[in-house]
C-alpha positions as CSV (number, residue, x, y, z in Angstrom):
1,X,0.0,0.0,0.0
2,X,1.4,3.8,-0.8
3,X,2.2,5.5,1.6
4,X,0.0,9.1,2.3
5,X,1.9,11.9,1.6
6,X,1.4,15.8,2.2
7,X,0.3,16.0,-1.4
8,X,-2.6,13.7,-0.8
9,X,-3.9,15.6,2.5
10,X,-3.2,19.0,-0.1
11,X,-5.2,17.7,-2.9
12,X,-8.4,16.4,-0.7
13,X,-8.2,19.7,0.8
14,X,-8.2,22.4,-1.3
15,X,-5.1,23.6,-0.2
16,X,-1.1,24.0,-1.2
17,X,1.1,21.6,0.0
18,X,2.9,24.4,1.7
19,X,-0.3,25.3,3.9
20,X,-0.3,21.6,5.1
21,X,3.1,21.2,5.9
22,X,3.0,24.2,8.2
23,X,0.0,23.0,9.9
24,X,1.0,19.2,10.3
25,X,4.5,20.8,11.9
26,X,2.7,23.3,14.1
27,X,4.2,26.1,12.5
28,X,2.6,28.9,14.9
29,X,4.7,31.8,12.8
30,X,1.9,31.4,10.4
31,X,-1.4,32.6,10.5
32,X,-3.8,29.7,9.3
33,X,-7.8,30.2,9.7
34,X,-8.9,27.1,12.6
35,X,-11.2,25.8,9.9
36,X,-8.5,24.7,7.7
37,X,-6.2,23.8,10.0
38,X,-8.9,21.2,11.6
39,X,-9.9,19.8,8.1
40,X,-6.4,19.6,7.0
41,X,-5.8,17.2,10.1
42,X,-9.0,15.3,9.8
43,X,-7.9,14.2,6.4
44,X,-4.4,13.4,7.4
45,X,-6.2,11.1,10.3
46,X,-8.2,9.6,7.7
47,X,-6.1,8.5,5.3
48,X,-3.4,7.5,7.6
49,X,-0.5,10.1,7.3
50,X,2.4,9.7,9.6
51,X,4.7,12.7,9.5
52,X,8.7,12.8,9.6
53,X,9.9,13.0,13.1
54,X,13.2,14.1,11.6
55,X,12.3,16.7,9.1
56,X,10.0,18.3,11.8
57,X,13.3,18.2,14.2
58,X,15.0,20.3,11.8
59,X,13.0,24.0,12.4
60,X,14.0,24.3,16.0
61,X,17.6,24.6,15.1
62,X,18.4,28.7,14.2
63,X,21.1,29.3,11.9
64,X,21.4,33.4,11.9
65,X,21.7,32.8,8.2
66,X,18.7,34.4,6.0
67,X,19.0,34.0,2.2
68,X,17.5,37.2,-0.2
69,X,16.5,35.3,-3.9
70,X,16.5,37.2,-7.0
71,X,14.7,36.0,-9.9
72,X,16.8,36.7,-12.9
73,X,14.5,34.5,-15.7
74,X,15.6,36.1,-18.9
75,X,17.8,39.3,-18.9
76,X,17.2,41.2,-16.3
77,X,16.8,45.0,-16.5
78,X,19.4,47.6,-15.7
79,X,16.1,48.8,-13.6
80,X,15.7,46.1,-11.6
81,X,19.4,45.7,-11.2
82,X,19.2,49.0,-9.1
83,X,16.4,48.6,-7.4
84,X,17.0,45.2,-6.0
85,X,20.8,45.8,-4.7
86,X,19.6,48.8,-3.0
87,X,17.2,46.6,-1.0
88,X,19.6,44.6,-0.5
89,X,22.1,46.9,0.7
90,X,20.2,48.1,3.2
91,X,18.9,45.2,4.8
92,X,21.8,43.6,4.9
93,X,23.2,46.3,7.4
94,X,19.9,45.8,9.6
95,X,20.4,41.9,9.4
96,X,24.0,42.5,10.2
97,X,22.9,44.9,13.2
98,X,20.3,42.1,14.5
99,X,23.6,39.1,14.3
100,X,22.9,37.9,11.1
101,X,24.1,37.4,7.8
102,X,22.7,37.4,4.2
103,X,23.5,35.6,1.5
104,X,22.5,36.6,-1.8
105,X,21.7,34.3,-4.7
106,X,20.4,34.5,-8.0
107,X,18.0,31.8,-9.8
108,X,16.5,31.4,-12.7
109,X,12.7,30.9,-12.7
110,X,12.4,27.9,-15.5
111,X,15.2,26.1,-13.9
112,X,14.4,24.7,-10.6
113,X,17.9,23.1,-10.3
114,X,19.5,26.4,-10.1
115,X,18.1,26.8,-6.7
116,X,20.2,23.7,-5.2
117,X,23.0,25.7,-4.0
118,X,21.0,27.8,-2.0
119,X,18.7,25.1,-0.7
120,X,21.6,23.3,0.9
121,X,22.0,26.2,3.7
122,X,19.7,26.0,6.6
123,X,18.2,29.8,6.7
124,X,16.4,31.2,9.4
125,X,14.2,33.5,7.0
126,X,13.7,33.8,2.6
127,X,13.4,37.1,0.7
128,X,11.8,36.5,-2.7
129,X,12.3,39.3,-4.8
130,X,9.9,39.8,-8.7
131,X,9.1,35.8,-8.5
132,X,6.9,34.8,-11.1
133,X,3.4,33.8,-10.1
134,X,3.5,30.5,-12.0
135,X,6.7,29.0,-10.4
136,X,6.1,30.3,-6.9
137,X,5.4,27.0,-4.8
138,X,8.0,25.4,-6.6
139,X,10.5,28.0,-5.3
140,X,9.0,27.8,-2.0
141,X,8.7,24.3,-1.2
142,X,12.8,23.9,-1.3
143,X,12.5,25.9,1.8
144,X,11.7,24.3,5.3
145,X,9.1,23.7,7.9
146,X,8.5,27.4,9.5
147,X,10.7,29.6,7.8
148,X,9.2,32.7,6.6
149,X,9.2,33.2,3.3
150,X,8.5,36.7,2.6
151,X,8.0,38.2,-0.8
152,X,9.6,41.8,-2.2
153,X,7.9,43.3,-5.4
154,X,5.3,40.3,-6.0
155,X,1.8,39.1,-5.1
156,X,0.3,36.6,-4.5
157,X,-3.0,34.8,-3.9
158,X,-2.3,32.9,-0.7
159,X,-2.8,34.4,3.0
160,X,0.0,32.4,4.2
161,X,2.8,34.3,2.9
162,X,3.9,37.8,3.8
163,X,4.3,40.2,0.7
164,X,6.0,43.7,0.6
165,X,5.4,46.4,-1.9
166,X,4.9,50.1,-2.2
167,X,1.7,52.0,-1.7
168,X,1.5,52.7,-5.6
169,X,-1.8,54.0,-5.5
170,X,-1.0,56.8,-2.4
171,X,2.2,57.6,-4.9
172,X,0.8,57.4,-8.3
173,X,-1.7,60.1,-6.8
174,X,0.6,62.4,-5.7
175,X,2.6,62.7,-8.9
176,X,-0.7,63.5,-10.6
177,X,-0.7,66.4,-8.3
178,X,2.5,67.7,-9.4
179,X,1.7,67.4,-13.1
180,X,-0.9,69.2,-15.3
181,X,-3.2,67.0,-18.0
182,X,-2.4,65.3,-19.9
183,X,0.2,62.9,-18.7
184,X,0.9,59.2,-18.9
185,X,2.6,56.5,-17.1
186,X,5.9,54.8,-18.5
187,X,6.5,51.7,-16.4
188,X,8.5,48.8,-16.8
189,X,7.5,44.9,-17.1
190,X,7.8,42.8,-14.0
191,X,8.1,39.1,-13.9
192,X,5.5,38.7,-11.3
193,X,1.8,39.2,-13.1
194,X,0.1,40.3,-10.4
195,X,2.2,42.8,-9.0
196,X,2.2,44.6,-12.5
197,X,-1.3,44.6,-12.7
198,X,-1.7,45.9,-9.5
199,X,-0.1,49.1,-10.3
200,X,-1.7,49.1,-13.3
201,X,-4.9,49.2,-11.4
202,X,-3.5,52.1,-9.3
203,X,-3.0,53.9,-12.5
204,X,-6.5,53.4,-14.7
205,X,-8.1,54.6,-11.7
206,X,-6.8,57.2,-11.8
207,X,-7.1,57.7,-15.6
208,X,-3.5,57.3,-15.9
209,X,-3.0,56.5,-19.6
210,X,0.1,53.8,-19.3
211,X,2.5,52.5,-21.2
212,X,4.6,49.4,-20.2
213,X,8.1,48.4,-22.1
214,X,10.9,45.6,-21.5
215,X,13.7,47.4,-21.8
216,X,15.2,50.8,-23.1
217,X,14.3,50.1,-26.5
218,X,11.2,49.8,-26.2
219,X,11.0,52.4,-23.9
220,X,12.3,54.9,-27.0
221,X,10.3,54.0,-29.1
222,X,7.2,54.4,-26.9
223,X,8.5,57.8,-25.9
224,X,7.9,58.7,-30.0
225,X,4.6,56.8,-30.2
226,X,3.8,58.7,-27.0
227,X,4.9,62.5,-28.3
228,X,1.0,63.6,-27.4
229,X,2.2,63.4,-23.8
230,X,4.4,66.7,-23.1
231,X,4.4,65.1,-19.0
232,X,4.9,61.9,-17.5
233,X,5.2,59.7,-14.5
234,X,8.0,57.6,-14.5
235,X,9.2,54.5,-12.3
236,X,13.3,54.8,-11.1
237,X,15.3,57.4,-10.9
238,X,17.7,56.0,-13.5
239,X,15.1,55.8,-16.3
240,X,13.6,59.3,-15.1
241,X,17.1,60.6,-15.7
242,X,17.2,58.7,-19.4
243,X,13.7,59.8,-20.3
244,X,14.8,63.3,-19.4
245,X,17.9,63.0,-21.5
246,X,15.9,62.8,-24.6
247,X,14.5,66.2,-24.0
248,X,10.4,65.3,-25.4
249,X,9.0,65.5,-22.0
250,X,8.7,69.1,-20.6
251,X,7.8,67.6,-17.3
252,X,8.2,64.2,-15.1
253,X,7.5,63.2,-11.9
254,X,9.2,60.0,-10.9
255,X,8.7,57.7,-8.0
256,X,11.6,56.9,-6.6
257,X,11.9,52.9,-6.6
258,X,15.9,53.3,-5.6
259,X,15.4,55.3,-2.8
260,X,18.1,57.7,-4.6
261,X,16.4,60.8,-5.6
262,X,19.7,62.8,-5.1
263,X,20.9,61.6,-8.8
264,X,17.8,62.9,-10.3
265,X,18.1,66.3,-12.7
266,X,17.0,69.8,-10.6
267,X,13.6,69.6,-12.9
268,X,12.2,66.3,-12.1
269,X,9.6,66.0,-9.3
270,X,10.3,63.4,-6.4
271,X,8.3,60.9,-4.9
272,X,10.0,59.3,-2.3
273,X,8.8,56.3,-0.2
274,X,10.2,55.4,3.5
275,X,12.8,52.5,3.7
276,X,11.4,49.1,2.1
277,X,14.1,47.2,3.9
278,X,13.3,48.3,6.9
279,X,9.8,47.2,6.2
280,X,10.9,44.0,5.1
281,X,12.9,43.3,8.1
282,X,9.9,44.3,10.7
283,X,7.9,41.9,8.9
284,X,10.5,39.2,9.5
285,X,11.1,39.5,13.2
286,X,7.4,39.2,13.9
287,X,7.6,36.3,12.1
288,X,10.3,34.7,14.1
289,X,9.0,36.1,17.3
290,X,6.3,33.4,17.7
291,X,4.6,35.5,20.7
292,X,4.3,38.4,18.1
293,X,2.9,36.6,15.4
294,X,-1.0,38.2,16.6
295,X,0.6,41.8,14.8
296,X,0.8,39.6,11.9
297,X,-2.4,37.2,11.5
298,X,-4.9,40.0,9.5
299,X,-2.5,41.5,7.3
300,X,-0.7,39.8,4.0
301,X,0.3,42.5,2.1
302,X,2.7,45.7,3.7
303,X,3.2,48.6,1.9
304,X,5.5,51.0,2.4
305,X,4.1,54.3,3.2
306,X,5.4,57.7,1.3
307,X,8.3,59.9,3.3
């Protein structure tokens, strides 16, 4: 006779083989509704699933090692390249403050073999940075039992993982107060679906006109196709400074994604956001501080306010 595994008790219950794991190990830095978690162990009692002793042994043993992933699927953007590092930058001196240390890594989202090396070190806590919707749980479930896996510039659909982004809508508004009509938004493709439409969202309601591109290319020639548009919101200070160089816009805004708005030229307008890092970080101590984890159970998504 097979033997039941956590994919069995997932599949009967409507749920990802992540959200049974954590609730078959007791993982109580994660906030799971009662009503699952009983159904979840009804079925495992049913169909006779006996868990790994050893594998459940392994999350009480701490590290002070937390791992920050990028997804690099394709060629990543010079964009993104900025972006991410100066995330990383900073947390990794409030990591280092708090005894720990980070390893970065880079993976490649169609090749779940690249994420070996990585998945060999016991971390403590996961930052997932522009993941791809579609290979999520695959990148997830080389992680262990309890650690918190908390995503940077994606969404999600599932409750049970922490997400951190910026409040796009409360920024996208206050460009359009700095600009005059008409104006549009140029803002670059992201690997993660849902986090792109999200801001797209932000944008069409405010009647944002936007135009998305994959790299500077395409970002040229959408500035041509775009010549109506005297006035812009951009995304980065680096591409702000590009779109600039080409002297079509009269006037931008930019919200400042690199939390660098010193580089930016005299005539472009700011919009600067507090410190996603230290966001990020917050989020991950509550985590790990199982007495905490109440501040965390009604709340998935954390955006990062404006400065």
């Amino acid at each position: 006779m097979r033997k039941a595994t956590m994919k069995d008790i997932a599949e009967q219950a409507g749920v990802s083989v992540a959200t049974v794991s954590y609730i078959i190990n007791n993982a109580s830095n994660q906030s799971i509704p009662e009503s699952t978690r009983v159904k979840v162990l009804q079925i495992a009692k049913e169909i006779g699933y006996v868990p790994n002793l050893a594998a459940r042994s392994l999350i009480k043993n701490k590290t002070g090692l937390a791992g920050a992933l990028i997804n690099k699927t394709g060629k990543p953007s010079s964009r993104a390249t900025f972006e991410q590092l100066a995330f990383i930058s900073e947390l990794e001196l409030l990591l280092t403050a708090a005894g720990y240390h980070l390893i970065m890594f880079t993976f490649d989202g169609t090749d779940p073999a690249s994420l070996n090396v990585i998945t060999e070190r016991k971390l403590d806590a996961v930052f997932l940075l522009d993941v791809m919707d579609d290979i999520f749980y695959t990148v997830s479930g080389n992680f262990g039992i309890g650690v918190p896996l908390i995503l940077i510039d994606s969404l999600i659909t599932d409750n049970l993982f922490k997400q951190v982004i910026y409040d796009y809508e409360a920024a996208l508004s206050k460009a359009v107060e700095a600009l005059d009509a008409p104006h549009c938004l140029f803002i670059e493709k992201s690997n993660n679906v849902a986090y792109m439409t999200y801001i797209e969202d932000c944008a069409t309601a405010l009647r944002i006109p936007t135009y998305s591109y994959g790299n500077l290319a395409e970002l040229d020639a959408l500035l041509v196709a775009g010549a109506a548009y005297r006035q812009a919101i951009v995304m980065n200070e680096f591409t702000a400074n590009h779109i600039r160089n080409k002297e079509i816009m009269e006037k931008l805004a930019v919200i400042c994604t690199c939390g660098c708005p010193e580089i930016l030229r005299n005539d472009i307008i700011p919009v600067t956001f507090g410190s996603k890092a230290a966001l990020a970080y917050s989020v991950m101590t509550n985590l790990l501080a199982r007495d905490e984890q109440s501040v965390l159970e009604e709340q998935t998504v954390f955006r990062v306010a404006l400065q």
